[in-house]
mmCIF file as Biopython writes it, N, C-alpha, C and O atoms, coordinates in Angstrom:
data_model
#
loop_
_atom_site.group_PDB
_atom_site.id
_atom_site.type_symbol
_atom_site.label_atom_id
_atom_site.label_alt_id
_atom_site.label_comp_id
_atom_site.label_asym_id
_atom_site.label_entity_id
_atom_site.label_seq_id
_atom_site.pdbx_PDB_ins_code
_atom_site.Cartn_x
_atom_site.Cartn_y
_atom_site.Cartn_z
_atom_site.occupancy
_atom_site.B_iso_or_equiv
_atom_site.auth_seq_id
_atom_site.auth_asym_id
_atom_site.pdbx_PDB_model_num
ATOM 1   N N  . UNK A ? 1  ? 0.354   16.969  7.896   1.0 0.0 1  A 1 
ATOM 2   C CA . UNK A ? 1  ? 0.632   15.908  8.829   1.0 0.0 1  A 1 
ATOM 3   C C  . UNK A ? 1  ? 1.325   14.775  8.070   1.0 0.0 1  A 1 
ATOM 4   O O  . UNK A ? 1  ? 0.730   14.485  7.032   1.0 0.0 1  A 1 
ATOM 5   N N  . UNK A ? 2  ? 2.289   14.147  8.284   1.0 0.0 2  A 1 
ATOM 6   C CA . UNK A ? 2  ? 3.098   13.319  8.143   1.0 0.0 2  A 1 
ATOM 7   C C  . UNK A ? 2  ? 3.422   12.070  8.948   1.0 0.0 2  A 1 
ATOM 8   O O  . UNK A ? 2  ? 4.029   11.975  10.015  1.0 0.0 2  A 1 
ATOM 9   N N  . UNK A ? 3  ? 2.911   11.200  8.236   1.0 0.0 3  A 1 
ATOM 10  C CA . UNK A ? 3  ? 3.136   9.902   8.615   1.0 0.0 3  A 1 
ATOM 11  C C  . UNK A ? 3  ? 4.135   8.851   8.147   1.0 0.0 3  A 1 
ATOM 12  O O  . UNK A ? 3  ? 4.349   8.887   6.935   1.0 0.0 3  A 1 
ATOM 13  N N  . UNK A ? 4  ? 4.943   7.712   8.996   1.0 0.0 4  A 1 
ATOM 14  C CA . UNK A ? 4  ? 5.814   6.730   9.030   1.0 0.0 4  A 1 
ATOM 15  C C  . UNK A ? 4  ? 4.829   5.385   9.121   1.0 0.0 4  A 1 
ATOM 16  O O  . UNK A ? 4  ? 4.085   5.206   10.085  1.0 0.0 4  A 1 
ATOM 17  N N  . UNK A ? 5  ? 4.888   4.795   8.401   1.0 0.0 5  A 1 
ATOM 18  C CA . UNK A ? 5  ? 4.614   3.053   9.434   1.0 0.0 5  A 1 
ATOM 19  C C  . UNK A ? 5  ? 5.310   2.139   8.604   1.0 0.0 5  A 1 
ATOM 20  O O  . UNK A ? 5  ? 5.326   2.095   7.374   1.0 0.0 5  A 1 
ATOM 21  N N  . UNK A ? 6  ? 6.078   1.167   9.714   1.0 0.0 6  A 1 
ATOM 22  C CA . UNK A ? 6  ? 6.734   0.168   9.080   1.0 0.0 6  A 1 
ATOM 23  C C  . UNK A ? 6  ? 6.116   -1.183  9.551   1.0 0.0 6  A 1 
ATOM 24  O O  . UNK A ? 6  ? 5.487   -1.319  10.601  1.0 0.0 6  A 1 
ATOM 25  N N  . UNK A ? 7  ? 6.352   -2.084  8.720   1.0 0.0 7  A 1 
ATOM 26  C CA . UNK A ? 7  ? 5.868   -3.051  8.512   1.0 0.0 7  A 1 
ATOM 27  C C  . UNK A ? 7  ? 6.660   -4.406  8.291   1.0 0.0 7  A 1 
ATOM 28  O O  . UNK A ? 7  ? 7.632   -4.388  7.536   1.0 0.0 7  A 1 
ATOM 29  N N  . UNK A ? 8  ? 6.267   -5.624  8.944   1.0 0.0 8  A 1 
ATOM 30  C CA . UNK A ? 8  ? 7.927   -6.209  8.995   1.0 0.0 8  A 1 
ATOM 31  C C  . UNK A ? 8  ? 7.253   -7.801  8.651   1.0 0.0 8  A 1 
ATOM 32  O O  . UNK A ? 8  ? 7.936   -8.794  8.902   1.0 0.0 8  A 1 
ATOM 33  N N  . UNK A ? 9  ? 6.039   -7.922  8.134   1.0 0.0 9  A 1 
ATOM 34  C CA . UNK A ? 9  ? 6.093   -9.288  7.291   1.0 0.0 9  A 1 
ATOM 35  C C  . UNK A ? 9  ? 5.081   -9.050  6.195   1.0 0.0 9  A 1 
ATOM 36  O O  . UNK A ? 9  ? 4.162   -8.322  6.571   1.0 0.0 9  A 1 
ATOM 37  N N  . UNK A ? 10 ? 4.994   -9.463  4.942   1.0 0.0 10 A 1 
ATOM 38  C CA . UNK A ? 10 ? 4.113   -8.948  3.804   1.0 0.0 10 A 1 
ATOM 39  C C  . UNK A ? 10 ? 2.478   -9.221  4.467   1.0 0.0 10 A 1 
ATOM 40  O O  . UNK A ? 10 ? 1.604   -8.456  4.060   1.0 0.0 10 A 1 
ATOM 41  N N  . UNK A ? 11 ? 2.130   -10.187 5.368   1.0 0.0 11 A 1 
ATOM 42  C CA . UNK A ? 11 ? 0.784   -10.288 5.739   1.0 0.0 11 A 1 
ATOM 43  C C  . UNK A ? 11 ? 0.584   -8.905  6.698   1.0 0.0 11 A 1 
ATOM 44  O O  . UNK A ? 11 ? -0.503  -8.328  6.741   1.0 0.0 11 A 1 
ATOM 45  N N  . UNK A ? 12 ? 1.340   -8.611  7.185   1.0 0.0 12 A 1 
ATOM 46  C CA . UNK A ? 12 ? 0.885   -7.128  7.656   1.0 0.0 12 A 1 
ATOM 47  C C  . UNK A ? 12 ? 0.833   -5.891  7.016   1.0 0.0 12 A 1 
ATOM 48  O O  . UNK A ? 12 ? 0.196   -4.929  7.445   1.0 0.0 12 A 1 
ATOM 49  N N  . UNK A ? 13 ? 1.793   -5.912  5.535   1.0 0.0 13 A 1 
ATOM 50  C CA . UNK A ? 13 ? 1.584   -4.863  5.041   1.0 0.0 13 A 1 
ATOM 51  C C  . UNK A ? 13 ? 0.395   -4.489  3.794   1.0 0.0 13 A 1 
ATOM 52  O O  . UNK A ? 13 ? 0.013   -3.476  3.208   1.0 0.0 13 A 1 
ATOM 53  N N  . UNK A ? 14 ? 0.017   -6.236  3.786   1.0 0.0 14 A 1 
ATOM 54  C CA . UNK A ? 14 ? -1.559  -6.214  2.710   1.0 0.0 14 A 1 
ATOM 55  C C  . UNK A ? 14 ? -2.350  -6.047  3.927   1.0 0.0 14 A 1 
ATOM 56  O O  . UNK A ? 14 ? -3.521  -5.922  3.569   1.0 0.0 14 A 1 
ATOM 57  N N  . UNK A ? 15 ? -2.251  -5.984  5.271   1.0 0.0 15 A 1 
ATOM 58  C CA . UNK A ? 15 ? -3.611  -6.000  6.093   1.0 0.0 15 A 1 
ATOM 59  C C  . UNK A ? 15 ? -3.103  -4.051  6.377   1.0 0.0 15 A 1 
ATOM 60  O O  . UNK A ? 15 ? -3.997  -3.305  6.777   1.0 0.0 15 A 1 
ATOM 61  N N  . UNK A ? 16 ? -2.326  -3.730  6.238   1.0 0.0 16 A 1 
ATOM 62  C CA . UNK A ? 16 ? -2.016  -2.109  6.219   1.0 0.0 16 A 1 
ATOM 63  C C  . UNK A ? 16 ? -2.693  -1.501  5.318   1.0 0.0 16 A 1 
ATOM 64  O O  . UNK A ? 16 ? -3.528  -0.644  5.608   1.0 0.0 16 A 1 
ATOM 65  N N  . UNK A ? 17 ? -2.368  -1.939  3.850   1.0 0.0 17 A 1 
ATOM 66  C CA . UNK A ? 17 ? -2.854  -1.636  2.625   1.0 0.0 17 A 1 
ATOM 67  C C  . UNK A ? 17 ? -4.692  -1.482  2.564   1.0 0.0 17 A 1 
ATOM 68  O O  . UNK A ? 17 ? -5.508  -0.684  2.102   1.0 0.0 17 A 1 
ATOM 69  N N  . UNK A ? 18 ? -4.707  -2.823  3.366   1.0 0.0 18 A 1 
ATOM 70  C CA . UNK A ? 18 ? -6.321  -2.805  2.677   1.0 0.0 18 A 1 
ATOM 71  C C  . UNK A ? 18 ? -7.373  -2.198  3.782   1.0 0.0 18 A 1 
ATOM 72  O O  . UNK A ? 18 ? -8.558  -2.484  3.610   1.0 0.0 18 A 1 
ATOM 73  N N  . UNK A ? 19 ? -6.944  -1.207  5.137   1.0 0.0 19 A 1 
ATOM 74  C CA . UNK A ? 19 ? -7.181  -1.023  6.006   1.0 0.0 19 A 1 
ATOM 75  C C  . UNK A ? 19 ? -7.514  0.305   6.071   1.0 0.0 19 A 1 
ATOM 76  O O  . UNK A ? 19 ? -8.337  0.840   6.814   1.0 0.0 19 A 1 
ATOM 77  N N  . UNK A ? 20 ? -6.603  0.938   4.986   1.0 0.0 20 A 1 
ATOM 78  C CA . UNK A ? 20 ? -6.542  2.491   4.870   1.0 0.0 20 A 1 
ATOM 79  C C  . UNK A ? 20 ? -7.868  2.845   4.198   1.0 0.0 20 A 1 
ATOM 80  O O  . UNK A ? 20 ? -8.001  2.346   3.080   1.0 0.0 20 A 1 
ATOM 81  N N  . UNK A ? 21 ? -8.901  3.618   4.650   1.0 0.0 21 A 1 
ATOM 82  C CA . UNK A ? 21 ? -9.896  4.340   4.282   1.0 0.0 21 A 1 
ATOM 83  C C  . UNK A ? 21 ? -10.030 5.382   3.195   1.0 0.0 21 A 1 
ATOM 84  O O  . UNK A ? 21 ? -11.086 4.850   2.851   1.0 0.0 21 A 1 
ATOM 85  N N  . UNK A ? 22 ? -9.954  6.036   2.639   1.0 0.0 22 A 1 
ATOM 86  C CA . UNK A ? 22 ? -9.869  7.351   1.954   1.0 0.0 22 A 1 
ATOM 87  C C  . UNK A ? 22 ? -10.781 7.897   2.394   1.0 0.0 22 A 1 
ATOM 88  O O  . UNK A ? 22 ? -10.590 9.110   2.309   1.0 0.0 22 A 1 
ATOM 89  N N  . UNK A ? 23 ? -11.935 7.608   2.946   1.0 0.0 23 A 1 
ATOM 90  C CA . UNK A ? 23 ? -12.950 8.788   3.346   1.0 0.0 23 A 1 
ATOM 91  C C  . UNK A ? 23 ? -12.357 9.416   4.702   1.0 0.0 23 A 1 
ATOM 92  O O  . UNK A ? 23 ? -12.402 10.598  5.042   1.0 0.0 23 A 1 
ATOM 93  N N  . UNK A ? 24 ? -11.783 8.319   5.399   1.0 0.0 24 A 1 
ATOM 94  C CA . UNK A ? 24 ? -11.219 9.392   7.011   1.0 0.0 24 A 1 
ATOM 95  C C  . UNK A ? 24 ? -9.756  10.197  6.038   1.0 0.0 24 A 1 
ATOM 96  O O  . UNK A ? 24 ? -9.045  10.764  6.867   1.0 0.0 24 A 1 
ATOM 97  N N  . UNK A ? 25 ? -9.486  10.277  5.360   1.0 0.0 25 A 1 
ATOM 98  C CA . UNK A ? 25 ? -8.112  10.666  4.894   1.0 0.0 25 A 1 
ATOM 99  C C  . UNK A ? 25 ? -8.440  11.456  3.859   1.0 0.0 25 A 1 
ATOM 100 O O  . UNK A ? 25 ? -7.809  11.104  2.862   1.0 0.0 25 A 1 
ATOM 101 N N  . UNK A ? 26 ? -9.190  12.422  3.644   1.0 0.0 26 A 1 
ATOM 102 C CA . UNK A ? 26 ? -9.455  13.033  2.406   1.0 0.0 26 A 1 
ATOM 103 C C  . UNK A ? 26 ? -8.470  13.642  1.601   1.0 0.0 26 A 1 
ATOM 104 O O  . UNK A ? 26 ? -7.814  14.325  2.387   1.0 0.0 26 A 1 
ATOM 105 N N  . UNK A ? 27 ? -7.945  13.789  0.318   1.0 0.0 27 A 1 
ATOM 106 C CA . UNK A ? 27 ? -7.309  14.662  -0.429  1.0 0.0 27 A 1 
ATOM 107 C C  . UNK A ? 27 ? -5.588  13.677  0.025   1.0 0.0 27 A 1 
ATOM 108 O O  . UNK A ? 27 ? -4.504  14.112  -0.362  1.0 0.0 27 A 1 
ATOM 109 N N  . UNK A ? 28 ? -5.722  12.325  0.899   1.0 0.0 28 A 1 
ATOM 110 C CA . UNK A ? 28 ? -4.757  11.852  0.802   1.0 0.0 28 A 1 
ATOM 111 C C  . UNK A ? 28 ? -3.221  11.429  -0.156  1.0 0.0 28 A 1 
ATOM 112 O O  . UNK A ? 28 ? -3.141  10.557  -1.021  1.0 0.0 28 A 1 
ATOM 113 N N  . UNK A ? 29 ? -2.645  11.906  0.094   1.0 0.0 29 A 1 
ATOM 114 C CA . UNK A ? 29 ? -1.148  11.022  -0.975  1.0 0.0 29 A 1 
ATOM 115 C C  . UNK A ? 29 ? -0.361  10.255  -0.405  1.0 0.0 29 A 1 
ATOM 116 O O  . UNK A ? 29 ? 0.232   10.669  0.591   1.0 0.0 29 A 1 
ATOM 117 N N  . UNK A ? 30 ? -0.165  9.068   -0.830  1.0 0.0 30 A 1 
ATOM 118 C CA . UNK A ? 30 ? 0.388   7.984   -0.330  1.0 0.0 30 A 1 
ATOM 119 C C  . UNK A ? 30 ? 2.115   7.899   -1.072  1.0 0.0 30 A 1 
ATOM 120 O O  . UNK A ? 30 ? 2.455   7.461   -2.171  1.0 0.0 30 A 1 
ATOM 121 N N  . UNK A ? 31 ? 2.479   8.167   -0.585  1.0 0.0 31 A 1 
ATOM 122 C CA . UNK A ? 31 ? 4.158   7.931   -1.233  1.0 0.0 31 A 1 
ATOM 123 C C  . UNK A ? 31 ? 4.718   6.450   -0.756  1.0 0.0 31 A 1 
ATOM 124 O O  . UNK A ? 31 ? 4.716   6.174   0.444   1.0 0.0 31 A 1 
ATOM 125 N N  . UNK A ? 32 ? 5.147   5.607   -1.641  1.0 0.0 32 A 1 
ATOM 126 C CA . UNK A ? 32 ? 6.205   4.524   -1.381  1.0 0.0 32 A 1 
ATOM 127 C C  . UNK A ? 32 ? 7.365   4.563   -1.548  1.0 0.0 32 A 1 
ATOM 128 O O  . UNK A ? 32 ? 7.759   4.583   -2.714  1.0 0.0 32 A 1 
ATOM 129 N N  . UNK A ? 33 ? 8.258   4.586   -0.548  1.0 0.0 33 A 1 
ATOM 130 C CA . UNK A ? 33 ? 9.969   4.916   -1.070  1.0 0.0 33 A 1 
ATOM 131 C C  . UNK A ? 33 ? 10.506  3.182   -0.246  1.0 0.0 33 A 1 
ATOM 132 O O  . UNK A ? 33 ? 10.091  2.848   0.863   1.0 0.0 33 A 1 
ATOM 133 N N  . UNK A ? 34 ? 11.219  2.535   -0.880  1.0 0.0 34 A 1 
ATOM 134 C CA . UNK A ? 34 ? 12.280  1.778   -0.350  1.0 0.0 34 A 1 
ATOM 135 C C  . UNK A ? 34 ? 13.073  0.877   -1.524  1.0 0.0 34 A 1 
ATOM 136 O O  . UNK A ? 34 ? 12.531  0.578   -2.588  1.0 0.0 34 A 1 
ATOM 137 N N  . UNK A ? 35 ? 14.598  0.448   -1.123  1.0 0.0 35 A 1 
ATOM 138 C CA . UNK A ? 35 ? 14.794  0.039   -1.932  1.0 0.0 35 A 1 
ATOM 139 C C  . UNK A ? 35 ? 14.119  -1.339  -2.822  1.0 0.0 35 A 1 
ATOM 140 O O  . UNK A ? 35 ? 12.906  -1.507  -2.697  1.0 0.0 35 A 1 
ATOM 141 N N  . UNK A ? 36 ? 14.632  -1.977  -3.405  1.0 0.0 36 A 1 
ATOM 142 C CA . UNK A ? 36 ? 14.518  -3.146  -3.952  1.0 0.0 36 A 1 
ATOM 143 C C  . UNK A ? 36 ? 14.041  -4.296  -3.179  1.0 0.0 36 A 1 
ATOM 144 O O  . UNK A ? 36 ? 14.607  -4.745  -2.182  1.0 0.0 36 A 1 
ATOM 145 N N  . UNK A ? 37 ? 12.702  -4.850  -3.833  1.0 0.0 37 A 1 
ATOM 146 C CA . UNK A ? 37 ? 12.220  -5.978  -2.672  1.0 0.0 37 A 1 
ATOM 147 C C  . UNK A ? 37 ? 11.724  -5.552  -1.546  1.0 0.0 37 A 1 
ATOM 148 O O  . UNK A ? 37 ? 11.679  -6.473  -0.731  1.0 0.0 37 A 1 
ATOM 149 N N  . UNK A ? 38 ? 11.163  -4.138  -0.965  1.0 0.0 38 A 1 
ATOM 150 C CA . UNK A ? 38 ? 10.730  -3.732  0.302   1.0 0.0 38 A 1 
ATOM 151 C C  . UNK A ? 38 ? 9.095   -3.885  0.388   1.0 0.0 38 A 1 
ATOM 152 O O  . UNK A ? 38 ? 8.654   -4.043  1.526   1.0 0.0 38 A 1 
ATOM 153 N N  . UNK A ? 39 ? 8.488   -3.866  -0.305  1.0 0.0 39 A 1 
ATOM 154 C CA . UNK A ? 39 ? 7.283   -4.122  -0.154  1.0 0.0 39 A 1 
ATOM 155 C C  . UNK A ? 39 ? 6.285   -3.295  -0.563  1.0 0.0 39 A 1 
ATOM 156 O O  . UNK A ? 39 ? 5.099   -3.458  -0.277  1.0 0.0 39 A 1 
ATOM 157 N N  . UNK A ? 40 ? 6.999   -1.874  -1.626  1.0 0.0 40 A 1 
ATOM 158 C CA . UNK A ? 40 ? 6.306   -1.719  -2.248  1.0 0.0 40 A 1 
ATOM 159 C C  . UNK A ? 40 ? 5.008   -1.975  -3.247  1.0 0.0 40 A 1 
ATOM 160 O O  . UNK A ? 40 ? 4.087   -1.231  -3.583  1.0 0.0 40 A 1 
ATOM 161 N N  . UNK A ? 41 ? 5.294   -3.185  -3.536  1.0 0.0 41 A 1 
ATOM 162 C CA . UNK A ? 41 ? 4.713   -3.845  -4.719  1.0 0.0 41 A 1 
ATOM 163 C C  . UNK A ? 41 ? 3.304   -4.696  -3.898  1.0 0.0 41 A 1 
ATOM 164 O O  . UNK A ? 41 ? 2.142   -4.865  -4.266  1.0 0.0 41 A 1 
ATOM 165 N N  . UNK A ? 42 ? 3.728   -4.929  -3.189  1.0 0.0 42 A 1 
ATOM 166 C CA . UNK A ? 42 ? 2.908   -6.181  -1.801  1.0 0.0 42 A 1 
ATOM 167 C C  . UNK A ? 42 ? 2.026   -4.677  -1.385  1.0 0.0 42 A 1 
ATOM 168 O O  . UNK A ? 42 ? 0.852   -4.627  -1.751  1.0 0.0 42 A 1 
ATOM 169 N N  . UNK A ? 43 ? 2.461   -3.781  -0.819  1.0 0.0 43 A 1 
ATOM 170 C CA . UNK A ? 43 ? 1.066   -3.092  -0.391  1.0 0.0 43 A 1 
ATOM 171 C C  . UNK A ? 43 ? 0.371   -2.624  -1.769  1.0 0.0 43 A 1 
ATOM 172 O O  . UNK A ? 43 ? -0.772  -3.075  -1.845  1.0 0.0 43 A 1 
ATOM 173 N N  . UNK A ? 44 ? 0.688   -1.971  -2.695  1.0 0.0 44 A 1 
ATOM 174 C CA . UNK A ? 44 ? -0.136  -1.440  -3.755  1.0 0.0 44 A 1 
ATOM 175 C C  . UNK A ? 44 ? -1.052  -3.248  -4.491  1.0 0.0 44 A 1 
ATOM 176 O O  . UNK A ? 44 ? -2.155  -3.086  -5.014  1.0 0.0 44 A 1 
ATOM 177 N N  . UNK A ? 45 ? -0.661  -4.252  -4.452  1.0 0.0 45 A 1 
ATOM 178 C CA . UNK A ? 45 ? -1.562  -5.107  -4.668  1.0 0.0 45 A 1 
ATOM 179 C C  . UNK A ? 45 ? -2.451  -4.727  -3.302  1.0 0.0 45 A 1 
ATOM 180 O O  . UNK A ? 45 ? -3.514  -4.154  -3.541  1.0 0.0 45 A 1 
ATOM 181 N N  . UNK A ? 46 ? -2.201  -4.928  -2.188  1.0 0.0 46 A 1 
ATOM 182 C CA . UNK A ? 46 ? -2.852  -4.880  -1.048  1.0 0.0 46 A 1 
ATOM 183 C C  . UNK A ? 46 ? -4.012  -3.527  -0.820  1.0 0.0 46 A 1 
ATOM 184 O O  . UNK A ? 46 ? -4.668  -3.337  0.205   1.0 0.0 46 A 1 
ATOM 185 N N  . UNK A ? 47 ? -4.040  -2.751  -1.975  1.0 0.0 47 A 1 
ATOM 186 C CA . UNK A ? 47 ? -4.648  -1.550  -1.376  1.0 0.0 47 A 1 
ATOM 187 C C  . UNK A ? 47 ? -5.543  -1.337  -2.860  1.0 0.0 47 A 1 
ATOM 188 O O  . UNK A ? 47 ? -6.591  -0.697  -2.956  1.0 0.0 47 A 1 
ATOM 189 N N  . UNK A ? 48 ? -5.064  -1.818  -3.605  1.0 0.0 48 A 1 
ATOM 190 C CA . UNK A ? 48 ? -5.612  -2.119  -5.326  1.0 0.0 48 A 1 
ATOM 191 C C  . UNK A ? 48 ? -6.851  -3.090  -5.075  1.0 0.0 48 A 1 
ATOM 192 O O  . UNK A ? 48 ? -7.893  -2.940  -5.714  1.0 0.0 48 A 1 
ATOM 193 N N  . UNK A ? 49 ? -6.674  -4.243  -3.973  1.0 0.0 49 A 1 
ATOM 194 C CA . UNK A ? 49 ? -7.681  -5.051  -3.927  1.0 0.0 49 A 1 
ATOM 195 C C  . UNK A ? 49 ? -8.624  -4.725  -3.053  1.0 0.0 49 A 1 
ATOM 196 O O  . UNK A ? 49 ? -9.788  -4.973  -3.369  1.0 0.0 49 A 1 
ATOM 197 N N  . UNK A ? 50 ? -8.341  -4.101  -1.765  1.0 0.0 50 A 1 
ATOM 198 C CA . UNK A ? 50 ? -9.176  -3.068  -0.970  1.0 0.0 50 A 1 
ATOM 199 C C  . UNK A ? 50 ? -10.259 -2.506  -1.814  1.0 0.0 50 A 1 
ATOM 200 O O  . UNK A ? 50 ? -11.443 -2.683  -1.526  1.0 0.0 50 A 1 
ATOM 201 N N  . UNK A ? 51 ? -9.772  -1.654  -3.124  1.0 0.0 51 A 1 
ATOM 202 C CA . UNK A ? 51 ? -10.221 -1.282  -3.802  1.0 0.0 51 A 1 
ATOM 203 C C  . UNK A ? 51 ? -11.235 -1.649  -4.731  1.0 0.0 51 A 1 
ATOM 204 O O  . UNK A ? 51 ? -12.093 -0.902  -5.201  1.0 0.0 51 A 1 
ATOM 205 N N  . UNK A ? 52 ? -11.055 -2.939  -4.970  1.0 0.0 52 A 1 
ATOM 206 C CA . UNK A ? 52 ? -11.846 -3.742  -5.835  1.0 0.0 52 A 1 
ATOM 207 C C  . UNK A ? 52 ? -11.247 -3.694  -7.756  1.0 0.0 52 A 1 
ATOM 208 O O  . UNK A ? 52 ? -11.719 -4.168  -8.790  1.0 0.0 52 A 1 
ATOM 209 N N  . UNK A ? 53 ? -10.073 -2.902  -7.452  1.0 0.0 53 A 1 
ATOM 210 C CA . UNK A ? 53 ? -9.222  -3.141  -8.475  1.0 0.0 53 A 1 
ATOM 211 C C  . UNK A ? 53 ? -9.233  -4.845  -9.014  1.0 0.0 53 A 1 
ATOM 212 O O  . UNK A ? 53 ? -8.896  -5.753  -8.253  1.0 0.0 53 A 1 
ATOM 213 N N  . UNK A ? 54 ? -9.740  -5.114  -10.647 1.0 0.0 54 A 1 
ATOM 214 C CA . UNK A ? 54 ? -9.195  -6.524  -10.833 1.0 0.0 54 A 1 
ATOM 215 C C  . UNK A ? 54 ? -8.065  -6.636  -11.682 1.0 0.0 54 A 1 
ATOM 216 O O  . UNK A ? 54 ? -7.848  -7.794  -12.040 1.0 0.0 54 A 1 
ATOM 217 N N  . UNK A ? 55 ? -7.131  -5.614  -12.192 1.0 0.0 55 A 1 
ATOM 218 C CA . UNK A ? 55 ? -5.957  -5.593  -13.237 1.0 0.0 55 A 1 
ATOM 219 C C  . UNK A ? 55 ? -5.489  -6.103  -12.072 1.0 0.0 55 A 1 
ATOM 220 O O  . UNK A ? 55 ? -5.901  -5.969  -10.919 1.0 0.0 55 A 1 
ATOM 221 N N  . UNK A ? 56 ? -3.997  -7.087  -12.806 1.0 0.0 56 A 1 
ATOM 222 C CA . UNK A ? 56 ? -2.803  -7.598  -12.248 1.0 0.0 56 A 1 
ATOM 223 C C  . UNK A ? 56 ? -2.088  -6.521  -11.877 1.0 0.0 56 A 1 
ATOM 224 O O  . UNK A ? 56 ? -2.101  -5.600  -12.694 1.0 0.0 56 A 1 
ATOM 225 N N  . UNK A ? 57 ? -1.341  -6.322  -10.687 1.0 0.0 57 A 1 
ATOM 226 C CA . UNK A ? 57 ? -0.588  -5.242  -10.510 1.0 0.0 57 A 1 
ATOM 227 C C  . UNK A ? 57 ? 1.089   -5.658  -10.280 1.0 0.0 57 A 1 
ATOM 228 O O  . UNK A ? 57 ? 1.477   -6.472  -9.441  1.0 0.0 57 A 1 
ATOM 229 N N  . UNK A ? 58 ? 1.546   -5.264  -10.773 1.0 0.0 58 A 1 
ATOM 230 C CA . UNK A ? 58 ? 3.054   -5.352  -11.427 1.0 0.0 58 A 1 
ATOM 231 C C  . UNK A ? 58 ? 3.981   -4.456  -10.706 1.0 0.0 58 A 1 
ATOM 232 O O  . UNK A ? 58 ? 3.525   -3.395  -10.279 1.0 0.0 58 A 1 
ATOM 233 N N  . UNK A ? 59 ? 5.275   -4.759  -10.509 1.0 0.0 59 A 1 
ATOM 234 C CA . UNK A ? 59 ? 6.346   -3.911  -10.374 1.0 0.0 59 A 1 
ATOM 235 C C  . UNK A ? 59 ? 6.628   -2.774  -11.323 1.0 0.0 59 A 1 
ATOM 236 O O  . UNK A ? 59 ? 6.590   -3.181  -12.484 1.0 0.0 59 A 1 
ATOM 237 N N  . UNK A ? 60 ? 6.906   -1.449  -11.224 1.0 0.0 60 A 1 
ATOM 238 C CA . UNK A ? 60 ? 6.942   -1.002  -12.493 1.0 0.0 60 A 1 
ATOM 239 C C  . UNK A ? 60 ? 8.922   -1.372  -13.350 1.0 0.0 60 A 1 
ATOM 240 O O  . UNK A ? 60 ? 9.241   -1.355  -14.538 1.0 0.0 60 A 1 
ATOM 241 N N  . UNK A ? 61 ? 9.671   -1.615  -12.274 1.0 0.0 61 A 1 
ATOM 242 C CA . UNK A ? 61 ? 11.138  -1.869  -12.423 1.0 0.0 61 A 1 
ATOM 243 C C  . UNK A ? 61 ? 10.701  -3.436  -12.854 1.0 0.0 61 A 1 
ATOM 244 O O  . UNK A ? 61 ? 11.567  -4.263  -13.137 1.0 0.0 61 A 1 
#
């Protein structure tokens, strides 16, 4: 099963990020594709802190 969702201001895509469960989603993979400045970086903080992740999370470019 394959999923899309877009997201069109950074407060929605940290409330996307930190919303996603892993227990309803088991064995999940999350892929981020967009260019430069899309919001990659904004959800993986957003889903890192969900997490209770405390490292700084960085662009890797």
């Amino acid at each position: 099963m394959e999923y899309k969702i877009t997201t069109y201001s950074e407060e929605e895509t940290i409330e996307l990020a930190q919303n996603i469960e892993s227990e309803k989603f088991p064995n999940m993979v999350i892929c981020l594709e967009g260019d430069l400045g899309t919001g990659k970086t904004v959800f993986t903080k957003g889903f890192a802190k969900a997490l209770e992740v405390e490292e700084d999370i960085t662009s890797p470019t």
